[in-house]
C-alpha positions as CSV (number, residue, x, y, z in Angstrom):
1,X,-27.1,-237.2,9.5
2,X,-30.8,-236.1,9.5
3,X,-32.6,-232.7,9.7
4,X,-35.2,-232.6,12.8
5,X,-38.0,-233.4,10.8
6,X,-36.3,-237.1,10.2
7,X,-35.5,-236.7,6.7
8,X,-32.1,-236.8,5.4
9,X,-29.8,-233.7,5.1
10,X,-29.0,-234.4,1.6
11,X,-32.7,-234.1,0.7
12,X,-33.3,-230.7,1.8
13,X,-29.8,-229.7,-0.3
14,X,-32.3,-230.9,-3.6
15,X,-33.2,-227.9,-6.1
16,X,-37.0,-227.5,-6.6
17,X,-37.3,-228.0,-10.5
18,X,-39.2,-225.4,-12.5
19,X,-41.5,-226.1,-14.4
20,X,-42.9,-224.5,-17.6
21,X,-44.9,-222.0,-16.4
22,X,-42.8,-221.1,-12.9
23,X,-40.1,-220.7,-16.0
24,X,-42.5,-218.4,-18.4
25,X,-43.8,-216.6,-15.2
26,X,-39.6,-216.1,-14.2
27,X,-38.8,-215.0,-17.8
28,X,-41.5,-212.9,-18.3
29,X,-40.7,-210.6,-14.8
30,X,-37.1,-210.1,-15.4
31,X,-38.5,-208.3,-18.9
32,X,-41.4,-206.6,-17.3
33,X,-38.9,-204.9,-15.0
34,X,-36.9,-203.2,-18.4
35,X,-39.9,-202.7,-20.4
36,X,-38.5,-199.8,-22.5
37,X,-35.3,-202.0,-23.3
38,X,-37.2,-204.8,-23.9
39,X,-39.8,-203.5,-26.2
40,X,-36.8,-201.6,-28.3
41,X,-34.9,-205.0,-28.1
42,X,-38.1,-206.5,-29.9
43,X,-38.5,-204.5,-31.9
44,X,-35.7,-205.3,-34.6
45,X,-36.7,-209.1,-34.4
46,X,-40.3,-207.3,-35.1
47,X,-38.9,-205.4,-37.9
48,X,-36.9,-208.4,-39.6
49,X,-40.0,-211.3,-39.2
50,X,-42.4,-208.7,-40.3
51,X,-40.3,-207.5,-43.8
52,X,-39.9,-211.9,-43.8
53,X,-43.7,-212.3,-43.6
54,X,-44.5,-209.6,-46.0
55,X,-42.8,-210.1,-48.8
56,X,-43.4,-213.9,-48.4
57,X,-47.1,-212.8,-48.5
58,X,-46.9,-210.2,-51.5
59,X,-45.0,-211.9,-53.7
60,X,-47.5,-215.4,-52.5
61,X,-50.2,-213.1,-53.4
62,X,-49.2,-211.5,-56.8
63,X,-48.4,-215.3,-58.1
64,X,-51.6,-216.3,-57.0
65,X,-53.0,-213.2,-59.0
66,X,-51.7,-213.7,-62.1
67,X,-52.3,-217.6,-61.8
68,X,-56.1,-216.7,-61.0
69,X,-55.5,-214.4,-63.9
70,X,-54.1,-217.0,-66.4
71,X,-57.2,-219.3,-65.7
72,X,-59.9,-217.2,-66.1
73,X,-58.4,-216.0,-69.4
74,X,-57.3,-219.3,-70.5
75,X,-53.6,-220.6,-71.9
76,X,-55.6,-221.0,-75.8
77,X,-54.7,-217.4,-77.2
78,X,-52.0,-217.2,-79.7
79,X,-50.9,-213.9,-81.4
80,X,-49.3,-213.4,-84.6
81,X,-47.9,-210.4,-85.9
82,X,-45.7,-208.5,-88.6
83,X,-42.3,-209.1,-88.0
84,X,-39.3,-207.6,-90.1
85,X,-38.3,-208.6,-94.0
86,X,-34.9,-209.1,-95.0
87,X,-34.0,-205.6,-95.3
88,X,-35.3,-204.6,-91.5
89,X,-38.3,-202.8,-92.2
90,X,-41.8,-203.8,-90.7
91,X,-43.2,-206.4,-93.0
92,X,-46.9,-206.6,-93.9
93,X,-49.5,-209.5,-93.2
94,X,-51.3,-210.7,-95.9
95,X,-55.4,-209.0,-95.8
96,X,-56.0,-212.7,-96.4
97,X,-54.3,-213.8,-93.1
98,X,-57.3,-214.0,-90.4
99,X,-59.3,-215.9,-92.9
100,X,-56.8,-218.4,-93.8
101,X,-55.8,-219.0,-90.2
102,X,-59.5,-219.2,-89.2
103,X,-59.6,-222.5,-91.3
104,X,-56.6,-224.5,-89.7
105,X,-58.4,-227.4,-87.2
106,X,-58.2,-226.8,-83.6
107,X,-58.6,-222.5,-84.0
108,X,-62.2,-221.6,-82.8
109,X,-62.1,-217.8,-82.8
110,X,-60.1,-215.3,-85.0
111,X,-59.9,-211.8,-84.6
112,X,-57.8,-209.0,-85.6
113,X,-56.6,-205.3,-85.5
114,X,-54.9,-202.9,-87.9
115,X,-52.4,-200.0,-87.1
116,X,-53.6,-196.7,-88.4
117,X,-50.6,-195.5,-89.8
118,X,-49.6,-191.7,-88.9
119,X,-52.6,-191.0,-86.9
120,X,-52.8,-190.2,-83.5
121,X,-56.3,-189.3,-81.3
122,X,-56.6,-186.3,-79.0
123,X,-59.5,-185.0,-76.8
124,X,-59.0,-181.1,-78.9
125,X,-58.3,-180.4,-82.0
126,X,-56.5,-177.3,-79.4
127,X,-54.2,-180.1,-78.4
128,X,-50.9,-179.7,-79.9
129,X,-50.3,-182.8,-82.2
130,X,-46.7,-183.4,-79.9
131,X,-48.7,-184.4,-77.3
132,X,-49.5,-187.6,-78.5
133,X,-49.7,-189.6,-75.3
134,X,-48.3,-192.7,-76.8
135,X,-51.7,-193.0,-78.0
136,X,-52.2,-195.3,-81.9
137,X,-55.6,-195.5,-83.8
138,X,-56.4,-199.3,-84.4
139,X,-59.0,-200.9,-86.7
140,X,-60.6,-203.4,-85.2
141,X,-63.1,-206.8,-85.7
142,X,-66.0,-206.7,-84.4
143,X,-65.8,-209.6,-81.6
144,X,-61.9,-208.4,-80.6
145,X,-62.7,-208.0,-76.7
146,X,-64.1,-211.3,-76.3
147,X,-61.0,-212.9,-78.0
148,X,-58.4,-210.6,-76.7
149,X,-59.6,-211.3,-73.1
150,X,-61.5,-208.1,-72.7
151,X,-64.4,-206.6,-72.5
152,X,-66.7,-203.3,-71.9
153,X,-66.2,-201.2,-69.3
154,X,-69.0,-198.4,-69.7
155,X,-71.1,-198.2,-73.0
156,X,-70.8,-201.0,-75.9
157,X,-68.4,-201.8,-78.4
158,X,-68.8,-201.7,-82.3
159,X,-71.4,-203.6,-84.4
160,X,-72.1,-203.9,-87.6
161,X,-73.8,-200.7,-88.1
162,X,-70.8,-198.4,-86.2
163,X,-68.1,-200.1,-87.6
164,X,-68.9,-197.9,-90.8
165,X,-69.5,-194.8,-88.9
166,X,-67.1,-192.1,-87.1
167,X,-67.3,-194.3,-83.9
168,X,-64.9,-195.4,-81.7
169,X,-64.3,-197.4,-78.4
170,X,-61.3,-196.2,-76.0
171,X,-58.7,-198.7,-74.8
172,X,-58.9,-198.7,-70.8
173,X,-55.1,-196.5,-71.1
174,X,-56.1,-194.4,-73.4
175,X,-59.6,-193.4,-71.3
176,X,-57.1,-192.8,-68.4
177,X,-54.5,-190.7,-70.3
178,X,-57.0,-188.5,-72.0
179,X,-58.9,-187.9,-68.7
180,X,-61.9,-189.9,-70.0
181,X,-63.6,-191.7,-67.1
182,X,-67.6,-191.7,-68.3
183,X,-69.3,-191.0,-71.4
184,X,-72.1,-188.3,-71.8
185,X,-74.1,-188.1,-74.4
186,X,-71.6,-187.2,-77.3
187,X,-68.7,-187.4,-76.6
188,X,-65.8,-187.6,-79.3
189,X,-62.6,-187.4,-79.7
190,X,-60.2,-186.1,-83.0
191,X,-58.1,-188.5,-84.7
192,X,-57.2,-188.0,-88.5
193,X,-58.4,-184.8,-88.5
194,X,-62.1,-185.5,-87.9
195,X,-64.2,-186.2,-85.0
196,X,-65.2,-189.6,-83.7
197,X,-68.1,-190.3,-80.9
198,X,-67.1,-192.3,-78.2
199,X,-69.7,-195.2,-77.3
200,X,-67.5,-197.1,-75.4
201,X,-65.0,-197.6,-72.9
202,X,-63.4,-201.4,-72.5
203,X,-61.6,-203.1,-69.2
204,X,-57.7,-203.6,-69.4
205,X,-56.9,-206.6,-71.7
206,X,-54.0,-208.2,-69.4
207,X,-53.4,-210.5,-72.6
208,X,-53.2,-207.6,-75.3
209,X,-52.1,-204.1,-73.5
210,X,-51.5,-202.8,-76.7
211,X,-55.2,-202.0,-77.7
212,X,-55.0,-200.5,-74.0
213,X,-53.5,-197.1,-75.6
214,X,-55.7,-197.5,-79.1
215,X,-59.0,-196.2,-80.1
216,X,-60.6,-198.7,-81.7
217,X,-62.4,-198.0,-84.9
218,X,-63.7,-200.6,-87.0
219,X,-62.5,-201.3,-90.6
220,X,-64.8,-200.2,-92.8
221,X,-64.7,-196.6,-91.0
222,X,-61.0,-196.6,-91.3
223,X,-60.6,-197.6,-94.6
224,X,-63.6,-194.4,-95.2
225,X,-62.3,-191.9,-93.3
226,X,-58.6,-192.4,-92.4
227,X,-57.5,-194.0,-96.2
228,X,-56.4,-197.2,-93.8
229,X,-55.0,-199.9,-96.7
230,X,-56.6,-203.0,-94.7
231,X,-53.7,-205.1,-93.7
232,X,-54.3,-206.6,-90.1
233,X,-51.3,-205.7,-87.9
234,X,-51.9,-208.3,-85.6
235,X,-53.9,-211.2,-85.3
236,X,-55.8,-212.7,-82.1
237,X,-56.7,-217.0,-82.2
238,X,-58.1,-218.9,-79.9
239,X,-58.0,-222.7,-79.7
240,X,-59.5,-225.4,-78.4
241,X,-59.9,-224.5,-74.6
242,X,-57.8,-226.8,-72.0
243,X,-56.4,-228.7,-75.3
244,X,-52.1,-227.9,-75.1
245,X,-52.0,-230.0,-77.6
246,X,-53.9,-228.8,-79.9
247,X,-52.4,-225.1,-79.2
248,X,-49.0,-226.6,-79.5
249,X,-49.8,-228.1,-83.2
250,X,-51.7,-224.9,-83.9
251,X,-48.9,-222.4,-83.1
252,X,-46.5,-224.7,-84.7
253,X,-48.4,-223.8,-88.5
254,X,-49.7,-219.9,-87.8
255,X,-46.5,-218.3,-89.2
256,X,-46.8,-220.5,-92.6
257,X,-50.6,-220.0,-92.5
258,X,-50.3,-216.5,-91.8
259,X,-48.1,-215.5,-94.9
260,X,-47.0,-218.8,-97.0
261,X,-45.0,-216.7,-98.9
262,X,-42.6,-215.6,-96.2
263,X,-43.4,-217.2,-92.8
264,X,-40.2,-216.3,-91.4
265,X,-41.7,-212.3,-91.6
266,X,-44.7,-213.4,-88.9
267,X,-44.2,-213.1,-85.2
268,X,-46.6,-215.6,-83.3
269,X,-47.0,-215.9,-79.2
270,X,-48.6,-216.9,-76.5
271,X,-49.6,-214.2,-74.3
272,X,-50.3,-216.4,-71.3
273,X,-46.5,-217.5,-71.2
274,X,-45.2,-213.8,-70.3
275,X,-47.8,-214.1,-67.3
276,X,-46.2,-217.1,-66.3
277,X,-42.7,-216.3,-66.5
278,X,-43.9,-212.6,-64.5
279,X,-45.5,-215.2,-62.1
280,X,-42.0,-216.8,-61.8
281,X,-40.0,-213.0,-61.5
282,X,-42.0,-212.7,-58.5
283,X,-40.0,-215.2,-56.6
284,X,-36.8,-214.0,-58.1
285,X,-37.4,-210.6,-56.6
286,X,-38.8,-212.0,-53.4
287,X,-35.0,-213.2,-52.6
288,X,-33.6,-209.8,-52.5
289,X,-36.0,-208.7,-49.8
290,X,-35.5,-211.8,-48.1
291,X,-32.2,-211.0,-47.5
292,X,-33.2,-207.5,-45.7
293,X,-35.3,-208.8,-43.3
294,X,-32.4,-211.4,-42.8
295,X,-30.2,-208.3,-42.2
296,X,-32.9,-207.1,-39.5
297,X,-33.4,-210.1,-38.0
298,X,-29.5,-210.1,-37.4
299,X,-29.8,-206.7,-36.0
300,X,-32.6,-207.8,-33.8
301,X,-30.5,-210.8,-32.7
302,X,-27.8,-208.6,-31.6
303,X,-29.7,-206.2,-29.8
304,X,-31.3,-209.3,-27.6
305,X,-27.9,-210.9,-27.2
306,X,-26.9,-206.8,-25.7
307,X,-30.2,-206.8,-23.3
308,X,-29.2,-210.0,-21.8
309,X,-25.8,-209.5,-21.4
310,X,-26.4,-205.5,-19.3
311,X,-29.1,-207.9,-17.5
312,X,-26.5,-210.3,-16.3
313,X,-24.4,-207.5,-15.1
314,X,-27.0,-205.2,-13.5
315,X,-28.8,-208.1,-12.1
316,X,-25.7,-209.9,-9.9
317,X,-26.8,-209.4,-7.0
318,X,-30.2,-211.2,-7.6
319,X,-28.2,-213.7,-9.1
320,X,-26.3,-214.4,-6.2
321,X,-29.1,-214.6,-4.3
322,X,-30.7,-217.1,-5.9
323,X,-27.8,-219.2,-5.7
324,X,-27.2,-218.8,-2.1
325,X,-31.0,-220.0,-1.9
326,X,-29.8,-223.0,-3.9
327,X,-30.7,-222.5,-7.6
328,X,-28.6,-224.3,-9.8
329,X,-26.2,-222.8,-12.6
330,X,-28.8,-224.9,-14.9
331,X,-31.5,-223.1,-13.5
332,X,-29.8,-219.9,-13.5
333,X,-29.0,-220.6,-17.0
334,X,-32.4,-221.8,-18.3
335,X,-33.7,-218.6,-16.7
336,X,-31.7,-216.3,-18.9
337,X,-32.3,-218.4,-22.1
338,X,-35.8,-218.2,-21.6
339,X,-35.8,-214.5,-21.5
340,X,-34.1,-214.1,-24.2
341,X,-36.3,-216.3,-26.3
342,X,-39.3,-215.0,-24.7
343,X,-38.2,-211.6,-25.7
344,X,-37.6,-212.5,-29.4
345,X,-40.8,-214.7,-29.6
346,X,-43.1,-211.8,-28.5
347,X,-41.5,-209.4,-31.5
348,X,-41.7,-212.1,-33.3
349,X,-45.8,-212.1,-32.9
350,X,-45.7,-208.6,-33.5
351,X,-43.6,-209.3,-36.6
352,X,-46.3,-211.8,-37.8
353,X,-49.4,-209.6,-37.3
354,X,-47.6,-206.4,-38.8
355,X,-46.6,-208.3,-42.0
356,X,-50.0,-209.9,-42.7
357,X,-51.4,-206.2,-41.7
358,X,-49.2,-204.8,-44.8
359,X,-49.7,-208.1,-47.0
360,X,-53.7,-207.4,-46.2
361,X,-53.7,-204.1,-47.2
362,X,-51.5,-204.5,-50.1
363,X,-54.2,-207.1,-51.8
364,X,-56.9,-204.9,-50.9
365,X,-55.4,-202.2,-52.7
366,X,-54.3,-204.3,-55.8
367,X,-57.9,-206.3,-55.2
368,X,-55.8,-209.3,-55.2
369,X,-56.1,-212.8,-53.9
370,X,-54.6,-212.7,-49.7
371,X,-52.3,-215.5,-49.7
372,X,-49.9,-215.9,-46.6
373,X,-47.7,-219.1,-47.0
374,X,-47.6,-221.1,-44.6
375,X,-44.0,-220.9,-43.6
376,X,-44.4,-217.6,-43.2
377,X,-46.4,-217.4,-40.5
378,X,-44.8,-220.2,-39.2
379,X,-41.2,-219.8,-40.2
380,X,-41.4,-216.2,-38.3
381,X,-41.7,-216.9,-34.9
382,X,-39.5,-220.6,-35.5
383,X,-36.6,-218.3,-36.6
384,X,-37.3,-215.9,-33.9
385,X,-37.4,-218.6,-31.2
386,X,-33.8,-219.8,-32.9
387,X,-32.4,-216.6,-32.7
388,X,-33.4,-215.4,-29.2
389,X,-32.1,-219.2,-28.5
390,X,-28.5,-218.1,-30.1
391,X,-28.4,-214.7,-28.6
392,X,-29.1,-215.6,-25.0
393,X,-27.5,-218.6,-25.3
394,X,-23.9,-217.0,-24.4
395,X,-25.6,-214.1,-21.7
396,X,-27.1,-217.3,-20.2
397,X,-23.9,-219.5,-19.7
398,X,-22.0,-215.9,-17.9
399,X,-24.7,-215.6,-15.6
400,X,-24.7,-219.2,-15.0
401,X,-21.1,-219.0,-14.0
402,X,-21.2,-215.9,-11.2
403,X,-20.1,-216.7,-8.3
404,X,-22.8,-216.5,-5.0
405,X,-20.4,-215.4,-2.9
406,X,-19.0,-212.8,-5.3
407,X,-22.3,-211.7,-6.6
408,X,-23.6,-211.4,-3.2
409,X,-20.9,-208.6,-2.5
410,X,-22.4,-206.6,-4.9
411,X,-26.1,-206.5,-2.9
């Protein structure tokens, strides 16, 4: 049998085959005509890879942060301080200590500080003495910044002539707690019940927070005017720089250096390893929010599996009459999956740009490094594509299987 143009029946009964953009242009018009339920429908798959993309990116960011941190500082500072004697009280290092330490090989730079005992440092003498702000009164070396990993902020920092004077230098906390964020001509503070002038404010010291909260006053002045007794509370060294080994060896011998008597009483660390191990929290943390956006991206998934399946139903009669026409179940099928992924891939873009919007801002805030990992944005719209795969998949095999003639009652 042939039609009249001469070619066989059976040919005109073949299906035209869609290709990928009669498929995208097909997708993308069945969603165009719900816009509202669409756009609501992508946005939980926004929601989910955004949360996925953003903490990806923070937590990517505050690593690379503190490992931008850790190697401008350098892993060659070891601390040691007084740790506890047999009966539980605080011991005391040896005045000798920095000096001894200073001549082990391998230790370049020694530096040290000494707690002020009962004495605490307010902007009034009006202040009452309760409100202490957590703040201590240190003695300090005259090259501490540089070896603790800091340095000055506004002003300068003690020399040989103000380390015998009432001067001092606020730690970067304990400008901010006491409200002091310049220095005019003097300014002073009261510690010990005396004034000291201000000529200096220093940047945080990531590696030693606790002269953060401490006004710094150097020895000789504290010994004069606070009756300090001299014994360094704790001790700053640096080593050779990019030399483990020789770090290694040199922390290995600080506590017997330190106090040969009782090196069991002497605390030493290396600062740069509680970076590391916050470095490493990061990720830990990271997993918990992970699991949110998962939780979203479920929710998403649901509400485009609940979109395609009121589509099917409201949209029978178009479905009928595209079989009539001769679309195949496949085709019908492929149609239904493609809006559904369709749907999840364009909140999944908006997911993408959202999260790298908040990561953005985040780092701006923090002035950290932006760092986006790769399988964030990439991993975003992969899972979004999956999901909208899963959640059409089952809309797209019922609308496959109506019926032309039934569907076509329902015009």
């Amino acid at each position: 049998m042939t039609t009249t143009s001469g070619h066989p029946a059976s040919a005109a009964l073949v299906p035209a085959r869609l290709g990928p953009g009669d498929l995208v242009a097909l997708a993308s018009t069945g969603l165009r005509t719900r816009k509202l339920r669409a756009a609501l429908s992508a946005l939980g798959i926004a929601i989910g890879v955004a949360a996925i993309v953003a903490v990806l990116g923070l937590a990517a960011s505050s690593q690379a942060a503190l490992l931008a941190e850790i190697s401008r500082l350098g892993t060659n500072l070891l601390t040691v301080t007084n740790g506890q004697d047999l009966s539980g009280n605080t011991a005391e290092l040896p005045g000798a200590a920095p000096g001894m330490i200073a001549r082990l090989p391998g230790v370049t730079a020694v530096q040290d500080v000494g707690t002020v005992s009962n004495v605490s440092v307010y902007k009034s003498p009006l202040i009452p003495s309760i409100e202490t702000n957590g703040l201590s009164v240190d003695a300090a070396t005259l090259n501490l910044a540089a070896v603790a990993g800091s340095s000055v902020a506004q002003g300068s920092y003690l020399n040989g002539a103000t380390a015998r004077e009432p001067v001092a230098v606020l730690g970067a906390a304990a400008a901010r707690l006491m409200g002091i964020d310049r220095i005019p001509p003097g300014m002073r503070v009261w510690a010990g019940g005396q004034w000291f002038y201000v000529i200096g404010i220093l940047n945080p010291a990531t590696y030693a927070p606790e002269i953060d909260s401490a006004l710094l006053i150097g020895f000789p002045a504290a010994q004069k005017y606070l009756h300090f007794d001299g014994h360094p509370s704790e001790i700053f060294i640096r080593t050779t720089q990019d030399d483990q080994a020789v770090t290694t060896r040199v922390d290995s011998l600080l506590g017997a250096q330190a106090n040969p008597e009782n090196p069991s009483q002497v605390n030493v660390s290396q600062p740069s390893d509680a970076l590391t191990a916050q470095a490493a929290a990061k990720g830990a943390y990271s997993t918990l929010f992970l699991g949110l956006g998962a939780v979203a991206l479920l929710v998403g998934a649901i509400g485009v599996a609940n979109i395609m399946v009121i589509s099917a139903l409201e949209r029978r009669s178009e479905i009928g009459l595209r079989r009539a026409l001769g679309a195949t179940r496949g085709q019908i099928r492929i149609q239904f999956l493609a809006e559904a992924i369709l749907l999840s891939l364009a909140g999944g873009a908006v997911g993408v740009i959202a999260g790298a919007a908040v990561t953005a801002s985040y780092a701006r805030a923090h002035h950290e490094l932006l760092v986006i990992p790769p399988q964030a944005w990439t991993g975003g719209p992969a899972a979004a594509v999956v999901i909208g795969a899963l959640a059409g998949l089952l809309p797209a095999i019922r609308a496959a299987r109506v019926s032309p003639t039934q569907a076509l009652w329902t015009v």
